[in-house]
N, C-alpha and C positions, 0 to 999 in steps of 0.2 A: 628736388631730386633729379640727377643729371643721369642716373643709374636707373634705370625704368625699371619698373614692376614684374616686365619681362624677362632683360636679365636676373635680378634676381630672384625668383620663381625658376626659372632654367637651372642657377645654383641650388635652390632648394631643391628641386627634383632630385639633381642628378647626386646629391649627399645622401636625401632618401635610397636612390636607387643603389646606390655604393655602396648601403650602408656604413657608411664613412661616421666613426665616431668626433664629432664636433671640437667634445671636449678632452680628445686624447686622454692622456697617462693624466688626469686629473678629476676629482670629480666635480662634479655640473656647477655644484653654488661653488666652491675657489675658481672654478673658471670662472663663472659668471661676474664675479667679485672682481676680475681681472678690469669687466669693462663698465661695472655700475659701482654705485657704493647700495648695496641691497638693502642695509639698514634705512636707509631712507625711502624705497620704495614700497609701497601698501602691500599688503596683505590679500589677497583672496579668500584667506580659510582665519576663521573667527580664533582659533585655537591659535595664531601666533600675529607677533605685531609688527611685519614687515615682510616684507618676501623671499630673505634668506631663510626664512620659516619655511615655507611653500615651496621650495625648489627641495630643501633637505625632504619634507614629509613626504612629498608627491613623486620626487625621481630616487631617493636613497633608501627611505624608511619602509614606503607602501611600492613604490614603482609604478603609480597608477596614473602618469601622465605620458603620452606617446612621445615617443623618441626625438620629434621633429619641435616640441612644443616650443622652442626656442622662438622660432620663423613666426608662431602665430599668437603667443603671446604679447596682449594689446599693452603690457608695460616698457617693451620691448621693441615690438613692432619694426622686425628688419624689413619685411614687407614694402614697409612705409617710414624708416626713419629714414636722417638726413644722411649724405651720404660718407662722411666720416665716420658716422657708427656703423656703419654696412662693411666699409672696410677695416675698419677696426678689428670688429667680428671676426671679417676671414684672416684677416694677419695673424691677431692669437689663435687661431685655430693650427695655423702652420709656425707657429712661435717654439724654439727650439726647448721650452721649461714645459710644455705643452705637449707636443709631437716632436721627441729626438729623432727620430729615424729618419737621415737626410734623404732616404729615395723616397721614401713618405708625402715627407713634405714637398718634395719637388715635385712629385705626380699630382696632388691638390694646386699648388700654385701654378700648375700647366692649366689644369683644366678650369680656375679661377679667372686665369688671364685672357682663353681661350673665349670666355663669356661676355668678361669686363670690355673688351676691347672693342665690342660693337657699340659703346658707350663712350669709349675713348677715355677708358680708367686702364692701369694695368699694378700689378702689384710689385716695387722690385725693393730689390737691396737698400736699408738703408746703415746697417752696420753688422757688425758680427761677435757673437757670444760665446766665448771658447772655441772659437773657428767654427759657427754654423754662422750660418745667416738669419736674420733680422727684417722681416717686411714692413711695408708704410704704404699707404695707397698715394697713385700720385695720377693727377690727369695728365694726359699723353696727348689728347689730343684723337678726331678718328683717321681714320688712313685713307681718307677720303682724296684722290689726287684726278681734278677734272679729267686731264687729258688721257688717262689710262681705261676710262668710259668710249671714249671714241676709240683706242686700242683697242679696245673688246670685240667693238663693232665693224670693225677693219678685219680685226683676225677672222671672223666668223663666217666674213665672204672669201676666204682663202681657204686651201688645202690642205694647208701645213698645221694638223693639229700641235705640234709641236711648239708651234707660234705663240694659241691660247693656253696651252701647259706653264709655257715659260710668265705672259702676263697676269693666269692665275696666281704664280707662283711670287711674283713680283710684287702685287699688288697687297697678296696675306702677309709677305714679310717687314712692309714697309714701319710696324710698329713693335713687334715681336722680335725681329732679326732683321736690323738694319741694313748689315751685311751682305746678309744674303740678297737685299733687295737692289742694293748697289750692284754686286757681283752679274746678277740676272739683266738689270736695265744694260748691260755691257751686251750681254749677250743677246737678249731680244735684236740691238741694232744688226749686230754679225749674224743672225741667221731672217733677218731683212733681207740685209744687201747679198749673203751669200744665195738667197732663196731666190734672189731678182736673176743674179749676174748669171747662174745655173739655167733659168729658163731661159734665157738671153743668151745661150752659149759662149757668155763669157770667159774665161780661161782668167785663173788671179791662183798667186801661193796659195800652200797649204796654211803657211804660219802667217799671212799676210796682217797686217798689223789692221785695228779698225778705221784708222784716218785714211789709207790706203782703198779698203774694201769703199767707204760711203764714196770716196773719190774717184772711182771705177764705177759704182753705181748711178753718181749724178750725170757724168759722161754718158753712161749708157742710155741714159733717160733724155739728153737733150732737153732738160728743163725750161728750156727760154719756147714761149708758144709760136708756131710762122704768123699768127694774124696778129703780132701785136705791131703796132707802125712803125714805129722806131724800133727794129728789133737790135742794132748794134748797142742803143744805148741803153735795153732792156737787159742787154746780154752782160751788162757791164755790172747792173745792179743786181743781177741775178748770182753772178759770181760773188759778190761781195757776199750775197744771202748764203750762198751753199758753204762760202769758206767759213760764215760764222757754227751754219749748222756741224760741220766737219769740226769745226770746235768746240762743239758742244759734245761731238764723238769724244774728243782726245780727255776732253775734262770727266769724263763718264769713264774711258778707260784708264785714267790716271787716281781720281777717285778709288776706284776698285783694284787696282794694282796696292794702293794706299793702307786703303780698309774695307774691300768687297771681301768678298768669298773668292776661292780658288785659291790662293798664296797664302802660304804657312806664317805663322806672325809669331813673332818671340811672345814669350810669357809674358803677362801682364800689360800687353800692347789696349790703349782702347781705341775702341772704335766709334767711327762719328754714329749722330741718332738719329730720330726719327725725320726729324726737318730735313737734313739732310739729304736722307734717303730718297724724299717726298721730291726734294731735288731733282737727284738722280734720274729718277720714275717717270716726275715728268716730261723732264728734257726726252729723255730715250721712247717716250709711247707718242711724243709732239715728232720727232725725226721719222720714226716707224710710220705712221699714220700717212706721212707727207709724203715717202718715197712707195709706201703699196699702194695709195691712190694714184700717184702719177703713173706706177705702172700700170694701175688698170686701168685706167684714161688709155696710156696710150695704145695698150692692146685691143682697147677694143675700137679704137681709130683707127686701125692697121685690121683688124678682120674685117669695119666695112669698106676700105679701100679694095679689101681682095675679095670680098662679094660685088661689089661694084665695075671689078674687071671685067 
């Protein structure tokens, strides 16, 4: 089980709490029939010989098993089965013979995905039936991206909430909306370097490009340190380091000009996925990180020189 007990319990709840009918415009033993063959599965009640018996008497005939008995039925057991039948389960539940109603469906597969993804499942498209769509669970993988950890930890000693807005925001889309995580890692750098060059009484365009802004940032910062010995031939390495990171801007802006967020895309355009994204994410919180540390390096080298006057 790659899908812990907790997400799915979290899904049981919140169906519970929805009162969200499971087994839509169908009733319970044809749905259920959808994901077992019930003739082969036992009986509970002596009075029939298999458990399409038991689901008809108990949910259709008497009604005298609770709404949820799905999740806790040990024949069953989503609790605890493996994890193709977990998603099975949720796929027909939003399967278009199941639940027609496309805003229906897409409200459950929100809030499906919204769970699954802490586990690194998500549910998507796998074909379409009269023009609805079709689900299949697929591992994605989680959106786990080292260096956006130390981004957290950076922004948090800064002012700019705007900062950790953007790398919350970056960091949830990197599975769910690719896009959008692309389009942000652009932006996390340009509100870096505009954040730097503004304390710094920099002066740069309004439209200034991002390979422009890190390159007025890295000037600004004097990256190369005075104690190191050889500092000309430090300076030399040091440039080659800044033009790679400046390239690593342009490929992050380029990217997202591509397939980020912000720029309108013909119909039917796709866009790149989660790897990708995880890309993106990283290069841009590994640049971010490097240029607000050097600044507060140097700021706070420059307030004990003017305590020391």
């Amino acid at each position: 089980m790659k899908i812990s007990e907790l997400t799915r319990r979290d899904i049981y709840d919140a169906i519970g709490l929805e009162r969200i009918n499971w087994s839509g415009r169908l009733n319970e033993p044809d749905f259920v029939a959808r994901l077992y063959d019930l003739d082969d599965m036992e009986s509970f009640d002596s009075r029939f010989s298999s458990m399409s018996g038991d689901i008809w008497q108990h949910r259709i005939n008497n009604n005298d098993w609770d709404d949820d008995w799905i999740f806790t039925d040990p024949r069953i057991n989503l609790l605890h089965c493996e994890d193709d039948l977990f998603l099975s389960f949720l796929c027909e539940t939003i399967h278009p013979v199941v639940r027609p109603d496309v805003t229906e469906a897409e409200q459950l597969l929100q809030m499906y995905n919204q769970y699954l993804k802490n586990d690194g499942f998500q549910l998507v498209e796998k074909t379409r039936m009269s023009g609805k769509p079709v689900y299949v669970g697929k591992y994605v993988g989680t959106n786990v991206v080292p260096a956006v950890a130390a981004a957290r930890q950076m922004a948090a000693g800064t002012d700019t909430g705007y900062l950790s807005q953007q790398i919350t925001r970056m960091e949830s889309a990197v599975l769910p909306d690719p896009t959008l995580a692309i389009g942000t890692s652009k932006e996390l750098i340009e509100t870096c370097c505009k954040t730097i060059l503004r304390e710094r009484n920099v002066a740069f365009e309004k439209r200034a490009e991002i390979t422009e802004l890190v390159k007025l940032t890295v000037k600004e910062l004097e990256l190369t340190p005075d104690d190191i010995p050889d500092r000309a031939k430090a300076s030399d390495t040091m440039k080659r380091l800044l033009s790679n990171l400046a390239s690593i801007a342009q490929g992050i802006a380029e990217l997202r000009n591509s397939y980020g967020s912000g720029h309108g895309k013909p119909a039917g355009t796709k866009g790149l996925g989660s790897r990708h994204a995880k890309l993106a994410v990283g290069a841009a919180s590994t640049l971010a990180v490097f240029l607000v540390e050097t600044y507060n390096e140097r700021k706070v080298r420059q307030e004990k020189n003017i305590t020391n006057r």
